[in-house]
mmCIF file of the C-alpha atoms, coordinates in Angstrom:
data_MODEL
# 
_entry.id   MODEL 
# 
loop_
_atom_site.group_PDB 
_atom_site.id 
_atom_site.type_symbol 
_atom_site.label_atom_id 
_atom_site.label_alt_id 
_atom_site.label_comp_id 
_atom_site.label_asym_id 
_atom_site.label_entity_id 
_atom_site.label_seq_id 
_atom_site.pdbx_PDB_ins_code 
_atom_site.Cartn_x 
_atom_site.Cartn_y 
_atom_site.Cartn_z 
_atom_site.occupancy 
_atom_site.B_iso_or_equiv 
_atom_site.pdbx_formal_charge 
_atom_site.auth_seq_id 
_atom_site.auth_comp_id 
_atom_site.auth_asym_id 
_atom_site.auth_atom_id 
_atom_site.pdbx_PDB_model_num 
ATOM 1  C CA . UNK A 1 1  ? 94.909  75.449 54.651 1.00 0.00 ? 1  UNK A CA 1 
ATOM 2  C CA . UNK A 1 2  ? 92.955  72.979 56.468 1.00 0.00 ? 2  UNK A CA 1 
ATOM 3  C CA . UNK A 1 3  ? 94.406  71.446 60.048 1.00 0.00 ? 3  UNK A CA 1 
ATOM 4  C CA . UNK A 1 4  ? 96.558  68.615 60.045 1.00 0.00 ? 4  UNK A CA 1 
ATOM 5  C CA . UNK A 1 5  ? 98.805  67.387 62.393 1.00 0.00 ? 5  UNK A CA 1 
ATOM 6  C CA . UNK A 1 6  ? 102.551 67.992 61.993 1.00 0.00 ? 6  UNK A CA 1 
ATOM 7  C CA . UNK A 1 7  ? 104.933 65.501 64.098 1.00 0.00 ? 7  UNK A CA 1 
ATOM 8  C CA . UNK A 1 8  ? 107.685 67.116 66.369 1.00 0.00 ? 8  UNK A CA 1 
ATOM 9  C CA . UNK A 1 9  ? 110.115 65.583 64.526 1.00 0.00 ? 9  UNK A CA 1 
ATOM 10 C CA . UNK A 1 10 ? 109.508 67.722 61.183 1.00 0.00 ? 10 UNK A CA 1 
ATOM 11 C CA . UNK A 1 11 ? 108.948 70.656 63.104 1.00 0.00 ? 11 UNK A CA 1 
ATOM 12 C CA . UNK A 1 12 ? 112.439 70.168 64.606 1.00 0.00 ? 12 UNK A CA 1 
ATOM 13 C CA . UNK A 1 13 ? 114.162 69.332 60.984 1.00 0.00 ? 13 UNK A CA 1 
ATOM 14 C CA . UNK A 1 14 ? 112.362 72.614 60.126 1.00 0.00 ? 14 UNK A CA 1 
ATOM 15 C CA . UNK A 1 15 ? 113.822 74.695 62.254 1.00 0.00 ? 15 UNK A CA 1 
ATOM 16 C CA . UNK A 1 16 ? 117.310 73.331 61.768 1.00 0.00 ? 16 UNK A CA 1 
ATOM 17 C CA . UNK A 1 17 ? 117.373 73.263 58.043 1.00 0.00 ? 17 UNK A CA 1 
ATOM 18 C CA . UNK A 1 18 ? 116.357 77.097 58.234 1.00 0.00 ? 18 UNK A CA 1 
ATOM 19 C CA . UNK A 1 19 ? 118.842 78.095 61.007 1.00 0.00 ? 19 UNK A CA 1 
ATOM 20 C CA . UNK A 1 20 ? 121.795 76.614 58.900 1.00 0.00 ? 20 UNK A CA 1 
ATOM 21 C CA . UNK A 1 21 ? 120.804 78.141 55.726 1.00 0.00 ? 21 UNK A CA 1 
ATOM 22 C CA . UNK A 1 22 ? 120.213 74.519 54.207 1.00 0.00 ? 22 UNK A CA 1 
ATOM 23 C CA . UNK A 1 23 ? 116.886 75.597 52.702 1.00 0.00 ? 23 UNK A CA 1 
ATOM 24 C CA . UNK A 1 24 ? 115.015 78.696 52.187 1.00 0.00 ? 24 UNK A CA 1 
ATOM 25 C CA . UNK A 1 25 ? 111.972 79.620 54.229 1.00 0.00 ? 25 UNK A CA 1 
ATOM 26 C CA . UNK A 1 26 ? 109.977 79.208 51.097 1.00 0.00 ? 26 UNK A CA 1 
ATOM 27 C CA . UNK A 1 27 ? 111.238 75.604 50.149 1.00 0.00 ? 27 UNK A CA 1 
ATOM 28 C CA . UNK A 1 28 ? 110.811 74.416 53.561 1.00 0.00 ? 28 UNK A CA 1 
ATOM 29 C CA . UNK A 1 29 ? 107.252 75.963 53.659 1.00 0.00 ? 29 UNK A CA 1 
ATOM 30 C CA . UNK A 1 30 ? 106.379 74.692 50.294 1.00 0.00 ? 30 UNK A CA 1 
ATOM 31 C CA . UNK A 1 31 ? 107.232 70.917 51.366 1.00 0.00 ? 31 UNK A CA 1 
ATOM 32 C CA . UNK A 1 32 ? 105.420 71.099 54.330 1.00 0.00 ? 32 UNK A CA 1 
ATOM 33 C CA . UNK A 1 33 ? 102.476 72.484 53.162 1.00 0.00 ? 33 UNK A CA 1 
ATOM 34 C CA . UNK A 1 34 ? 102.621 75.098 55.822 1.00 0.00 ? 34 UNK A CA 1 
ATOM 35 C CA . UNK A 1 35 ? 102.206 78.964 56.459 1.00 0.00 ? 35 UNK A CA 1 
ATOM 36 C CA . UNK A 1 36 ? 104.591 81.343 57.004 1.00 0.00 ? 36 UNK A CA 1 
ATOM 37 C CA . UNK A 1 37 ? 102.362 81.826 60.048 1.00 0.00 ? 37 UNK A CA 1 
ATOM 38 C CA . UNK A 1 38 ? 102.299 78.641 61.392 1.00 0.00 ? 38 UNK A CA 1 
ATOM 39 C CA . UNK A 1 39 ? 105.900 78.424 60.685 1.00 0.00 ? 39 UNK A CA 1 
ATOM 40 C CA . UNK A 1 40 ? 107.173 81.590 63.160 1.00 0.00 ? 40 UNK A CA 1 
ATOM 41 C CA . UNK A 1 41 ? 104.260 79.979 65.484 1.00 0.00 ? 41 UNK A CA 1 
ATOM 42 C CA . UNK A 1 42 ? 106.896 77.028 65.791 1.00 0.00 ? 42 UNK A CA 1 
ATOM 43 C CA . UNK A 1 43 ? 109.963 78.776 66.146 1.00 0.00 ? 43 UNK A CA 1 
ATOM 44 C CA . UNK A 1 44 ? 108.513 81.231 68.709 1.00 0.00 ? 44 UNK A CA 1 
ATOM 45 C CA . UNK A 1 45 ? 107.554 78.596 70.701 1.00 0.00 ? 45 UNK A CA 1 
ATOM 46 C CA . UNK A 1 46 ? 111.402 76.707 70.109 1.00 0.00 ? 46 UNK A CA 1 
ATOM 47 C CA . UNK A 1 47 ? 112.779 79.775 71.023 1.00 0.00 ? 47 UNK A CA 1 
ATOM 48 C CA . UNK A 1 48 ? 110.603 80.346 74.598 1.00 0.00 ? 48 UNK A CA 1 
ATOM 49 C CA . UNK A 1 49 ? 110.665 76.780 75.908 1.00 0.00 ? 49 UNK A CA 1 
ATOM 50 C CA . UNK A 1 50 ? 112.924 74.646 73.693 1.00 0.00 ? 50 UNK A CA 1 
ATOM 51 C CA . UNK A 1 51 ? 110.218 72.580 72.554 1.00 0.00 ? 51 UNK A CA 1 
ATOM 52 C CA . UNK A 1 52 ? 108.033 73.021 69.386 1.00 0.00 ? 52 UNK A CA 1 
ATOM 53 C CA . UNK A 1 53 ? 104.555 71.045 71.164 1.00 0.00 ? 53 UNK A CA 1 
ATOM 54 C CA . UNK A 1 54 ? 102.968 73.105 73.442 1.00 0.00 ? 54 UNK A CA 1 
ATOM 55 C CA . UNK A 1 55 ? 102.130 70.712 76.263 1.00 0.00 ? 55 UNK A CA 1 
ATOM 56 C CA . UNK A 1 56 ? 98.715  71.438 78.457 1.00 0.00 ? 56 UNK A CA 1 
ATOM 57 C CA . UNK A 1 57 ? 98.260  69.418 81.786 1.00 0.00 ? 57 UNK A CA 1 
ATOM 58 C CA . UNK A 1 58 ? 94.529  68.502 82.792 1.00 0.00 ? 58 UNK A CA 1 
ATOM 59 C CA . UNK A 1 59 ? 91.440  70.234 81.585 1.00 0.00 ? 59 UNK A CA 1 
# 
């Protein structure tokens, strides 16, 4: 899959619809367009800082 920017937002609404059980992983995945990768990227990063944007600072 080619890059493309995905808004915090969605990556939020992600996480939440799969947490509740509102969607399966593979819906949510398939209507993103995203990997299953990219997708545990995400939450892995929810999970260590509570925010799914990695923030850098200079350089």
């Amino acid at each position: 899959m080619a890059y493309r920017k995905i808004s915090r937002d969605v990556k939020i609404a992600a996480i939440r619809l799969y947490q509740r059980h509102l969607l399966s992983l593979n819906v949510i995945l398939e209507c993103l367009g995203i990997s299953k990768r990219t997708f545990r990227r995400i939450t892995q990063l929810w999970r260590l800082t509570g925010d799914v944007v990695r923030h850098t600072f200079g350089i």
